[in-house]
Residue frames relative to the residue before (quaternion, step in Angstrom):
aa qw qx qy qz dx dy dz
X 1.0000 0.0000 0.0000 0.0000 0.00 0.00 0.00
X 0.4462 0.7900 -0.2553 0.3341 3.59 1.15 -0.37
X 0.7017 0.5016 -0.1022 0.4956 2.33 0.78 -2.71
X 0.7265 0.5319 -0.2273 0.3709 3.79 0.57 -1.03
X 0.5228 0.6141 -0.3228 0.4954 3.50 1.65 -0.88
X 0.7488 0.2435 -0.2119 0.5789 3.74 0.42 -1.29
X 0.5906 0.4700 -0.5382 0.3751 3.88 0.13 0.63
X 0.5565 0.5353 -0.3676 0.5182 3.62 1.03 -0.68
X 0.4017 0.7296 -0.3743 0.4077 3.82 1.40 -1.60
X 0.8668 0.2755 -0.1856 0.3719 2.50 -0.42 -2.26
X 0.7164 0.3554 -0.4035 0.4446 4.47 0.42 -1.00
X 0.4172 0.6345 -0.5414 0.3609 3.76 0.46 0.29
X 0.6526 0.4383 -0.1781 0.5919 3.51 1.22 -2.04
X 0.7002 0.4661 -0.4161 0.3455 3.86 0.07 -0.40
X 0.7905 0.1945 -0.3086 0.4919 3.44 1.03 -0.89
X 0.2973 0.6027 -0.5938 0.4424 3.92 0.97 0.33
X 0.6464 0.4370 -0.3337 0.5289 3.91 0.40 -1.10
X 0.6662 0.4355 -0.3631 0.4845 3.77 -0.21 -1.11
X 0.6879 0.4727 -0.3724 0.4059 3.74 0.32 -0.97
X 0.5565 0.6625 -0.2679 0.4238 3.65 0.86 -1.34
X 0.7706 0.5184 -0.0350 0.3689 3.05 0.67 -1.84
X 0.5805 0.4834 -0.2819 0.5915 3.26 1.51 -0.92
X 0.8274 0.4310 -0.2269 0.2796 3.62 0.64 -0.59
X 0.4959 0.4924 -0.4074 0.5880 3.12 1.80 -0.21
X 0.6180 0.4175 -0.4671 0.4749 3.86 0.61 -0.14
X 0.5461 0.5874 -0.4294 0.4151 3.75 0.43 0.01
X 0.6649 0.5505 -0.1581 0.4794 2.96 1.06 -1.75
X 0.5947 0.5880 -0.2398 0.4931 3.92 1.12 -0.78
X 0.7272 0.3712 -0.3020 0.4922 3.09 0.73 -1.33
X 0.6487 0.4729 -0.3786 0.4607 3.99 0.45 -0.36
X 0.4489 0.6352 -0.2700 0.5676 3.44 1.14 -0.44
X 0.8482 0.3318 -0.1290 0.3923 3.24 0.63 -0.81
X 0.5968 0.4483 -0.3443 0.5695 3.24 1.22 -0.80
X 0.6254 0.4900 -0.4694 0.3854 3.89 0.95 -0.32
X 0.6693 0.4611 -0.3474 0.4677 3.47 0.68 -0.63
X 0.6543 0.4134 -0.2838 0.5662 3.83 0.54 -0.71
X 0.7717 0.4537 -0.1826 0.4065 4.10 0.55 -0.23
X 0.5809 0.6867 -0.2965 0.3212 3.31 1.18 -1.29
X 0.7797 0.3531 -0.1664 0.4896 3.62 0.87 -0.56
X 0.6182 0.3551 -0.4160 0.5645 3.60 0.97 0.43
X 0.5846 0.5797 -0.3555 0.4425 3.29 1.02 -0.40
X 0.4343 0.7161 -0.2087 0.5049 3.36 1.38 -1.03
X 0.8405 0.4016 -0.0869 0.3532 3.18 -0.11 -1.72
X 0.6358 0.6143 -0.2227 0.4109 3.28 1.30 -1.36
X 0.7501 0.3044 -0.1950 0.5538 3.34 1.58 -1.32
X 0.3971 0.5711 -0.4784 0.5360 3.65 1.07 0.64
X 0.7998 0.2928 -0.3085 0.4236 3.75 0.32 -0.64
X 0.6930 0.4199 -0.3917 0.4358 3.36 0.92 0.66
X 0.6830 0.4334 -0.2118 0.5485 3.14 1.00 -0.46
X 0.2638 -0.8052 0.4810 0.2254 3.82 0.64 -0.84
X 0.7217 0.5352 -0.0883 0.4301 2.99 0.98 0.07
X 0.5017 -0.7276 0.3677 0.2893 3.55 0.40 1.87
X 0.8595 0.3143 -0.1988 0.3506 3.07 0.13 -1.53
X 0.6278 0.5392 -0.3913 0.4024 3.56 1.11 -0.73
X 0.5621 0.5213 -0.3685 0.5258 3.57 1.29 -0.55
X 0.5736 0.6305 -0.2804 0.4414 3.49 0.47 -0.42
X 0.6942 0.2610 -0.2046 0.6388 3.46 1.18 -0.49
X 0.5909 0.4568 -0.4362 0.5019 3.96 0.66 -0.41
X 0.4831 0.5818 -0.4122 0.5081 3.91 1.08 -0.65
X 0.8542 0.3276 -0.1861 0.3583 3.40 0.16 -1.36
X 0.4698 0.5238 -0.4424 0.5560 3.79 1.60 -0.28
X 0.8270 0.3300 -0.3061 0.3369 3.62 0.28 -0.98
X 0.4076 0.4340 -0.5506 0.5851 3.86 1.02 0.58
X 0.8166 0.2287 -0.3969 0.3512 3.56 -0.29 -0.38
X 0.4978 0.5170 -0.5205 0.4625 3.44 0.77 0.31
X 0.6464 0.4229 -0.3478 0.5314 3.99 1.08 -0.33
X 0.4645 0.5902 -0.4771 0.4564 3.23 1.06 -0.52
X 0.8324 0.4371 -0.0877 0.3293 3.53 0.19 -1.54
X 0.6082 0.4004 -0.1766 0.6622 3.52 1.92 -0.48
X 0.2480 0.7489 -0.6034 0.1166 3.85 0.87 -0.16
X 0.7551 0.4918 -0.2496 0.3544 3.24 0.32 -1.43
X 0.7061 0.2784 -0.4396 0.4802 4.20 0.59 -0.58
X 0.6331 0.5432 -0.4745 0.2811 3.77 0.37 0.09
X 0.0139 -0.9036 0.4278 -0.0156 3.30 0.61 1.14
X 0.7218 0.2662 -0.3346 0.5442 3.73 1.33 0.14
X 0.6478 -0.6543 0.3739 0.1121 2.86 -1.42 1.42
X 0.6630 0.5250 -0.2555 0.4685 3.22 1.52 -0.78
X 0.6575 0.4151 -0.2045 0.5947 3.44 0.89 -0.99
X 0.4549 0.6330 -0.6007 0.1777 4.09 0.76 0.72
X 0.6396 0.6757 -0.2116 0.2992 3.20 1.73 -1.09
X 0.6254 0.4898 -0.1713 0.5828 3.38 1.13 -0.71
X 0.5985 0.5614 -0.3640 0.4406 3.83 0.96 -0.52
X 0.7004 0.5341 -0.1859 0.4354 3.19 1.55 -1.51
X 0.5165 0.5941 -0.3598 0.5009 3.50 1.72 -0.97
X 0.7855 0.2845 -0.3337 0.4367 3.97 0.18 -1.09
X 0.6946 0.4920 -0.4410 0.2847 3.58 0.54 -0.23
X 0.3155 0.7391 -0.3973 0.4432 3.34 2.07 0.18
X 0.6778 0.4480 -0.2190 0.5402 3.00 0.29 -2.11
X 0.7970 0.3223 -0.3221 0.3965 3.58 -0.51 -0.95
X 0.5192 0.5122 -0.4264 0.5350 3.95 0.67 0.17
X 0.6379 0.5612 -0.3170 0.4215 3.48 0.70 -1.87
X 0.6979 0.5396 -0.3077 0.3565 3.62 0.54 -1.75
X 0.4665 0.7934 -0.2257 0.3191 3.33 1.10 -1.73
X 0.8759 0.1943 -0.0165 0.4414 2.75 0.06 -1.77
X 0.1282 0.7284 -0.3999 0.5413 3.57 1.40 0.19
X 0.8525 0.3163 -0.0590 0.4119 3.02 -1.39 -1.75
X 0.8209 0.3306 -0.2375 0.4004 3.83 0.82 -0.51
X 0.5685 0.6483 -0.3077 0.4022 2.91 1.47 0.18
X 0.5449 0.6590 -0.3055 0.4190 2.83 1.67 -1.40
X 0.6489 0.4078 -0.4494 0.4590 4.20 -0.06 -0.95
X 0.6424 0.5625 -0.4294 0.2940 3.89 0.74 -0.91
X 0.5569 0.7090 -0.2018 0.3827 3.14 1.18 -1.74
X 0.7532 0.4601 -0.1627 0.4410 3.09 0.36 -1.80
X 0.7304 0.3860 -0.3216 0.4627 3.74 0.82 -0.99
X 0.5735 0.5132 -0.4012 0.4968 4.14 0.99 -0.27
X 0.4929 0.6237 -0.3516 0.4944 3.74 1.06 -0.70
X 0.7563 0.2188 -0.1418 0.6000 3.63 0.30 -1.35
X 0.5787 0.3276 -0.5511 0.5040 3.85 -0.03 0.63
X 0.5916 0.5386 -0.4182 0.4302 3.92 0.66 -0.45
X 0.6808 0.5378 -0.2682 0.4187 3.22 0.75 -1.21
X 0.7867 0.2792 -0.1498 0.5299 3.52 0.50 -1.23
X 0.6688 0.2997 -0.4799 0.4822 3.83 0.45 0.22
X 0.8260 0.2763 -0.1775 0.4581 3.76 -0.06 -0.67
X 0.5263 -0.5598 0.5715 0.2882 3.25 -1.72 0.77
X 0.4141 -0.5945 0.6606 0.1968 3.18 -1.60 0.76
X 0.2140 -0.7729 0.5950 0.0528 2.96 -1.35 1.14
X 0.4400 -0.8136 0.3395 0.1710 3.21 -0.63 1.38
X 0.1693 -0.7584 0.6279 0.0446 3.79 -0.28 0.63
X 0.3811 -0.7554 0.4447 0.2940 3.38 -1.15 0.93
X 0.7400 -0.3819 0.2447 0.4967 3.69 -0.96 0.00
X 0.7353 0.5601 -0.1913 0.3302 3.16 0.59 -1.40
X 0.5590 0.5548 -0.2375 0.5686 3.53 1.49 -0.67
X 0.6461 0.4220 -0.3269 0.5455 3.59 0.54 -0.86
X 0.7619 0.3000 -0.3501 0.4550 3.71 0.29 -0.91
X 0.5614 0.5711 -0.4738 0.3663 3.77 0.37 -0.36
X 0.7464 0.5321 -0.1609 0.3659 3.39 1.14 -1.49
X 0.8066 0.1185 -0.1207 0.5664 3.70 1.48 -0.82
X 0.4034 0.6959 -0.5684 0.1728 3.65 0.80 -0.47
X 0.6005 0.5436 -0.4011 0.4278 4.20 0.35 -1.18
X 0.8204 0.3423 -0.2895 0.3549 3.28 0.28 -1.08
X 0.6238 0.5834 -0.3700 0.3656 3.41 1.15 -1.86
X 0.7541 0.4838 -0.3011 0.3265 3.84 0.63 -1.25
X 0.5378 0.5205 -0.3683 0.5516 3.71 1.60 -0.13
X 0.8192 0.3397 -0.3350 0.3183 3.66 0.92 -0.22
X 0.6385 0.3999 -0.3378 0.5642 2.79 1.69 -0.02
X 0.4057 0.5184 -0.5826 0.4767 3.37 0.85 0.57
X 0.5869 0.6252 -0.2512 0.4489 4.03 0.74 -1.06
X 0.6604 0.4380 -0.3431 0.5043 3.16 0.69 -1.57
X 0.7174 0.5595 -0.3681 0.1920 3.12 0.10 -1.16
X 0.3182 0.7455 -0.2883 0.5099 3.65 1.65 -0.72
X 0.0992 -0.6687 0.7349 0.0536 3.49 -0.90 1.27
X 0.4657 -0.5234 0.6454 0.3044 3.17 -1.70 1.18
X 0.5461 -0.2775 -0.7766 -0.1474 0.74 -2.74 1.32
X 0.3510 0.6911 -0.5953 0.2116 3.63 1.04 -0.07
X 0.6686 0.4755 -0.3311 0.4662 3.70 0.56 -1.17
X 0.5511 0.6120 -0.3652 0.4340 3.66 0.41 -1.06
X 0.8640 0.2776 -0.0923 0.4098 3.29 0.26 -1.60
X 0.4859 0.6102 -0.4000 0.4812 3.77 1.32 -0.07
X 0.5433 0.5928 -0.3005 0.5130 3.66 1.22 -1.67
X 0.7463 0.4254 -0.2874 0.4237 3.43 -0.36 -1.84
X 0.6142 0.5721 -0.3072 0.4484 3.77 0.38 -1.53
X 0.7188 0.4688 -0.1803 0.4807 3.63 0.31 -1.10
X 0.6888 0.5570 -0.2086 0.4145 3.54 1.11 -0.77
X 0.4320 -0.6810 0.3387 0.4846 3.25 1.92 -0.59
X 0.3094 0.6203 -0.6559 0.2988 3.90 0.89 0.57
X 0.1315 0.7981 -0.5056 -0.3002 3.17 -1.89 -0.65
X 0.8925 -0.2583 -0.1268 0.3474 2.83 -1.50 1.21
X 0.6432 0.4383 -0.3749 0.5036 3.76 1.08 0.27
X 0.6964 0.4541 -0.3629 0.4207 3.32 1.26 -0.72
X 0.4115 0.6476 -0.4590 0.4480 3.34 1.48 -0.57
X 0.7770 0.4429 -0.2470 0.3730 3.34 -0.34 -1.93
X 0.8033 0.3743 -0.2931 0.3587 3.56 0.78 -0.69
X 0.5081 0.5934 -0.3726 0.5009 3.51 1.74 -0.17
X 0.7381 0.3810 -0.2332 0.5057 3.81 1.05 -0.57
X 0.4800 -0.5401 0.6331 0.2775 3.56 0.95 -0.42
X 0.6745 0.4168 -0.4062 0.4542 4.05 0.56 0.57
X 0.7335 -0.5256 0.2839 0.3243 3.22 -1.69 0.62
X 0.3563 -0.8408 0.3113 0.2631 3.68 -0.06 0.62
X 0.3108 0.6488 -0.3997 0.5681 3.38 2.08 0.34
X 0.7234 0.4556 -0.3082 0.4173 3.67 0.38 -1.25
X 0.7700 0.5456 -0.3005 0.1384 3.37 0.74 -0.73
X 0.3690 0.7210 -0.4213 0.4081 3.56 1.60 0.09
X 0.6924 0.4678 -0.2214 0.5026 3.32 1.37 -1.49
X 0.7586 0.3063 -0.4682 0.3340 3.59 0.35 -0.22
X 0.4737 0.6019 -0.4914 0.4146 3.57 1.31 -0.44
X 0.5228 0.4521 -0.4240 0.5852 4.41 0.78 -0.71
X 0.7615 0.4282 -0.4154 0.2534 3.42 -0.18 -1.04
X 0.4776 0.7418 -0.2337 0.4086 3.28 1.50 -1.51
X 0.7123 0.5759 -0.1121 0.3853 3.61 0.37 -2.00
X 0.6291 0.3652 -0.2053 0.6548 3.60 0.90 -1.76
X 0.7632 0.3917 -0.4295 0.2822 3.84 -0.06 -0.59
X 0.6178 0.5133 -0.3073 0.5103 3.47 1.32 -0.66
X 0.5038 0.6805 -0.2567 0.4660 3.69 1.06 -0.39
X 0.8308 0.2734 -0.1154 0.4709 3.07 0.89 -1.19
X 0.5563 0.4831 -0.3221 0.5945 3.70 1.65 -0.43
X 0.5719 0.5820 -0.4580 0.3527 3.94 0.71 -0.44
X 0.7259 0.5146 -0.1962 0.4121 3.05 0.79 -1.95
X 0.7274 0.4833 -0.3484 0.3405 3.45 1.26 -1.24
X 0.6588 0.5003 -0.3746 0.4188 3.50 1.23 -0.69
X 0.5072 0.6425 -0.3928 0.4191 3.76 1.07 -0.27
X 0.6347 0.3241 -0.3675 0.5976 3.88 0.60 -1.27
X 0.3647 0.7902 -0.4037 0.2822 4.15 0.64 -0.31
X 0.7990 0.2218 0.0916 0.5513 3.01 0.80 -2.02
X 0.4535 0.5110 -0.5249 0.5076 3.44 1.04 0.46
């Protein structure tokens, strides 16, 4: 009975180890896709939102949504794009809730505090470069924007198509289409502000 006691012993300790072992490689592989991901992921929820820090937290919602889904994302190739739409779709998300917040701190600003006047020149020195690149952008109907952003971000044309859910033939054409439309709304908003 002995002999049988320290055999069970001993395959308890072998697969306890194998188990261990299986999990610190799990643990590695998330580890990894954060380090190899964190900054397109980043970016992806930066170009929807604008906004460092709010991206910063859609980054960190969408690792822990992989964190929690490791296990159905069985291909390695298709982690990068998975991580791109759960950006966007976090990024949007968090958008759309923000907006009622926004809107209700706006009207308490307005009606409790004086506005301080700034002169023209200050305001335009301080946002024109950027404002006219986002509202050139804005202006961009999706997926052209989507796919101009992502494109620009270094994806290609499969991660695009698979980060949006579009045909990946189409997507050369909207990234041209994208380019000539932003081209033509930059320049126009530029002779604008002259």
């Amino acid at each position: 009975m002995l002999k049988m006691n320290e055999n069970t012993n001993i395959l308890v300790d072998i697969m306890s180890e194998q188990t261990a072992t299986a999990a610190a490689r799990d643990k590695i592989e998330f580890e990894e896709a954060f380090a190899l991901h964190h900054r397109t992921v980043f970016r992806a929820a930066r170009s929807i939102v604008h906004d460092s820090a709010l991206a910063e937290d859609v980054t960190q919602e969408t690792f822990l949504r992989l964190y929690k889904h490791q296990d159905s994302i069985t291909d390695n190739e298709m982690l990068r794009p998975w991580l791109i739409r759960v950006a966007i779709n976090v990024a949007k998300n968090t958008i759309r809730g923000n907006i009622r917040a926004n809107t209700r701190d706006e009207n308490y600003v307005k009606e409790t505090m004086e506005t301080s006047v700034s002169s023209v020149e200050v305001d335009y020195e301080e946002y024109s470069g950027v404002n006219e690149i986002y509202r050139a952008l804005n202006s961009i109907k999706e997926p052209l924007r989507s796919c101009l952003i992502l494109k620009q971000q270094g994806l290609s044309y499969r991660e695009i198509a698979t980060s949006l859910d579009l045909n990946e033939t189409s997507i050369g054409t909207y990234v041209a289409r994208a380019r000539q439309e932003f081209s033509r709304l930059y320049g126009k908003a530029g002779k604008e502000s002259i």
